[in-house]
C-alpha positions in Angstrom: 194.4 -118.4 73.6 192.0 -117.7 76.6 190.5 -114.1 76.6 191.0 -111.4 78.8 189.1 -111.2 82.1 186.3 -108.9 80.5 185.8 -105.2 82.6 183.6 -104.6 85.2 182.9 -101.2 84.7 180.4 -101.8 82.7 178.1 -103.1 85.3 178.9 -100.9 87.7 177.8 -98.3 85.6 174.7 -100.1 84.8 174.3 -100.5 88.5 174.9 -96.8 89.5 171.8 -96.0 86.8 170.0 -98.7 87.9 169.9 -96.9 91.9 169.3 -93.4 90.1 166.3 -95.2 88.4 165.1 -96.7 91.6 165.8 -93.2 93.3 163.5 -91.5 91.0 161.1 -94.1 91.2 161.0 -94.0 95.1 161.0 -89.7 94.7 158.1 -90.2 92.7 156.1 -92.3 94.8 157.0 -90.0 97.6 156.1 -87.0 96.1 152.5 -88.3 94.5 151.6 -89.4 97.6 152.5 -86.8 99.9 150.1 -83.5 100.6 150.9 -80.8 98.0 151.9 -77.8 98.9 149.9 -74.0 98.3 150.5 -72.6 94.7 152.8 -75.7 93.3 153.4 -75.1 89.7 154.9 -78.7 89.3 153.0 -80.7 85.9 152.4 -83.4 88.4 150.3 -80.9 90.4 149.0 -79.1 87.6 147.3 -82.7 86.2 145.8 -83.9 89.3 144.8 -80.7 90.6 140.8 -80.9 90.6 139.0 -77.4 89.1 137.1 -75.9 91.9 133.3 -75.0 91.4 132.7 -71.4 90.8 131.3 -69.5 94.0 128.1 -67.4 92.8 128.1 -64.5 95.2 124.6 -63.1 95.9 124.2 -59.4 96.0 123.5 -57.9 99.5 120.1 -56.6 99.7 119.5 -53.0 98.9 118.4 -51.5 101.8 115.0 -50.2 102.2 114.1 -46.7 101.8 113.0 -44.9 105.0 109.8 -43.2 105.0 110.2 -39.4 106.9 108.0 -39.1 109.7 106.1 -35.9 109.2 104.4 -37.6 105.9 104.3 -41.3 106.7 104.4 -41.4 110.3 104.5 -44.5 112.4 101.6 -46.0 113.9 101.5 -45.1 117.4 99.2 -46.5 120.4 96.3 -44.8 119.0 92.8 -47.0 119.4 90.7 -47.4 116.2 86.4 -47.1 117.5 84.1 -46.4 115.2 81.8 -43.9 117.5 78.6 -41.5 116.5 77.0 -40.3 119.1 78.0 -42.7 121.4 80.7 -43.1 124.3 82.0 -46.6 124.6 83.8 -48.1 127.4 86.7 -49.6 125.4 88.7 -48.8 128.9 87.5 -50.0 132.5 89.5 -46.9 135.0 88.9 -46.8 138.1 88.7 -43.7 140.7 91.5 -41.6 141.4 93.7 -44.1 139.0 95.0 -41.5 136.7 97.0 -38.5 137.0 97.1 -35.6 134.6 100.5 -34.3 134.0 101.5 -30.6 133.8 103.3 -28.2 131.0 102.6 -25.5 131.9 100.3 -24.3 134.5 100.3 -20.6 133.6 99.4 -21.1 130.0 97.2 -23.8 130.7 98.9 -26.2 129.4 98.2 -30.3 130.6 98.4 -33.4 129.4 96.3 -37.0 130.1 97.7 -39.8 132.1 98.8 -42.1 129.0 97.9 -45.1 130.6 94.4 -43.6 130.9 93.8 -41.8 127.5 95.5 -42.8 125.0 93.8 -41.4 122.2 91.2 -43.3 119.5 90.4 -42.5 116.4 87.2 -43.0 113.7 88.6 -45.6 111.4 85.5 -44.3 108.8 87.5 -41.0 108.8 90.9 -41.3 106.7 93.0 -39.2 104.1 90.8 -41.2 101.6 87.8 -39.9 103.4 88.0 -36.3 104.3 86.6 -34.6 102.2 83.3 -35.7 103.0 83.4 -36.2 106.8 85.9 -33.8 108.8 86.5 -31.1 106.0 82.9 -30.9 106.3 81.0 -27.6 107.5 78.9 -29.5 110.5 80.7 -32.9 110.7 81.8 -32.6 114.7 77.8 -31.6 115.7 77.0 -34.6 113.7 79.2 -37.2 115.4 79.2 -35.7 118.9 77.7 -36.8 121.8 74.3 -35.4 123.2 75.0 -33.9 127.0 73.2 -36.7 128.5 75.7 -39.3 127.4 78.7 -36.7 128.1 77.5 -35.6 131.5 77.6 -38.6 133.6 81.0 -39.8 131.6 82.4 -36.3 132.5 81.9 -36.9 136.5 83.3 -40.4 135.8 86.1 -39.2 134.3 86.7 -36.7 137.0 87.1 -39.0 139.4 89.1 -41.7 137.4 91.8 -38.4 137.4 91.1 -37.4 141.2 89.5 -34.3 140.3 87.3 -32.0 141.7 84.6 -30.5 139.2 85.4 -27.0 138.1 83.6 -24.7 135.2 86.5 -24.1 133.0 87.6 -27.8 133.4 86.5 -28.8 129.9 85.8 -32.7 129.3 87.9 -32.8 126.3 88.9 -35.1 123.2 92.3 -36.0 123.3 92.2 -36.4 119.4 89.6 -33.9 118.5 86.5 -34.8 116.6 87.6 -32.1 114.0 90.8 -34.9 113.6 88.5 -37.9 113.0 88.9 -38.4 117.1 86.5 -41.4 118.8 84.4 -40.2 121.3 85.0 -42.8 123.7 86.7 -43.5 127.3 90.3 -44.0 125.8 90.1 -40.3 123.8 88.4 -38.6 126.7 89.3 -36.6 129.6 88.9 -33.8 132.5 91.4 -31.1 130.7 92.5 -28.2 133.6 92.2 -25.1 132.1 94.7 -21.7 133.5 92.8 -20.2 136.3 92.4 -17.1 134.9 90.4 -18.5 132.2 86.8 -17.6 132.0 85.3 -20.6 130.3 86.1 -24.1 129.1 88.0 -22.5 126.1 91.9 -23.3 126.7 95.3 -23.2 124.2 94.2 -26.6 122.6 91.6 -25.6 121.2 93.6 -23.0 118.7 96.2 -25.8 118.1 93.0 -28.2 116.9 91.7 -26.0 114.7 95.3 -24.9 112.7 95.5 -28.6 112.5 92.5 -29.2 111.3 93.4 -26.5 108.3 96.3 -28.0 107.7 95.1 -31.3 106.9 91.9 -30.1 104.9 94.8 -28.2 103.0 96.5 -31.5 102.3 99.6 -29.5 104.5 99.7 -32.4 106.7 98.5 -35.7 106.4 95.7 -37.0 108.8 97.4 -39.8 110.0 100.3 -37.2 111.3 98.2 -34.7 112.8 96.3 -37.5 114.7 99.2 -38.6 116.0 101.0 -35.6 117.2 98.3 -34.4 118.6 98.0 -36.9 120.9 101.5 -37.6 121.3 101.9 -33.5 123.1 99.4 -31.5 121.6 101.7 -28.8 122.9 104.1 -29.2 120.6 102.0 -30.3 117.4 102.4 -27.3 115.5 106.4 -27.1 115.7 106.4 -31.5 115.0 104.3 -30.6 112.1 106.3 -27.6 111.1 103.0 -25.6 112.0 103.4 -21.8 113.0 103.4 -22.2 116.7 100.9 -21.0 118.6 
């Protein structure tokens, strides 16, 4: 008795697994080696996913406090010449190469060609140093200039500025001695006075001696006064929150 041709189905049913094997197989190979994509959440992804280093992040720097002006002021253009009883020619001016500039003619108010006078200052006389130097009874008589140094600088200096001579012209410190000023060419100039005025005494005077008491007070610093002085010595009091004048 011959058997029965056996079924085929079977095989085709081993064949139909064995192309959903090969399918897989093939999807797998795909999908390993294509690029993954953003925020997968396959296992496949998870496992060959590489951790990341952690990012230190560095603090910004804090920024760095301002100082206020009217008790650490800035350095300005202010010479530093160490001067007793001298006049040094720290600048070389020429005639009629400087012009003073003017406030307020009425009130006698001027001001030095910058360029010209610039203003210097002792560097022996600090805040550290005061109290034995400007805050001194006799200090400025001890530092200034005889008349036969000042003289001939004075008719120097009149001409550097294009000026005539005049008796109330005074030849004047831009940053006064009382302030630790140098007595040399860069501080030192032919200051107009109003022409009413009877004498070389003008308005700066006052304003260099109230800031004079405010830095022997320890009101102002020296540093400040210095440098508003010869900044606008018409408006040093108000910088300095001084009674005006």
């Amino acid at each position: 008795m011959t058997n029965p041709t056996p079924k085929r189905w079977p095989l085709i049913t081993l064949g139909a697994v064995s192309v959903v094997v090969v399918l897989l197989v093939i999807v797998g190979v795909a999908s390993n080696g294509a690029e993954p994509t953003h925020g997968s959440s396959s296992p496949a992804a998870a496992l060959s996913a590489k951790p990341t280093a952690a990012i230190a992040l560095t603090p910004a720097p804090a920024p760095k406090p301002t100082r206020s002006p009217a008790t650490h002021p800035a350095q300005t253009g202010l010479r530093q010449v160490h001067t007793v009883r001298t006049e040094p020619m720290d600048i070389n001016l020429t005639a009629g190469q400087c012009r003073i500039r003017t406030v307020n003619a009425v009130a006698g108010d001027f001001l030095p060609d910058p360029a010209c006078t610039p203003g210097a200052v002792d560097p022996a006389v600090t805040e550290a140093t005061i109290g034995t130097t400007i805050c001194v009874s006799g200090y400025t008589a001890s530092v200034r200039p005889p008349t036969s140094v000042t003289g001939p600088a004075k008719v120097a200096s009149l001409a550097d500025y294009g000026m005539a001579p005049s008796p109330t012209t005074e030849y004047d410190h831009l940053v006064p001695l009382e302030l630790g000023g140098a007595s040399s060419v860069s501080n030192l100039w032919p200051e107009p006075n109003t022409s009413t005025a009877k004498g070389v005494n003008n308005p700066k005077d006052a304003v260099e001696t109230a800031l004079k008491k405010a830095v022997c007070a320890h009101e102002v610093q020296l540093l400040a006064a210095q440098n508003a002085v010869a900044s606008n010595w018409t408006t040093a009091e108000s910088v300095l929150g001084l009674a005006s004048r």
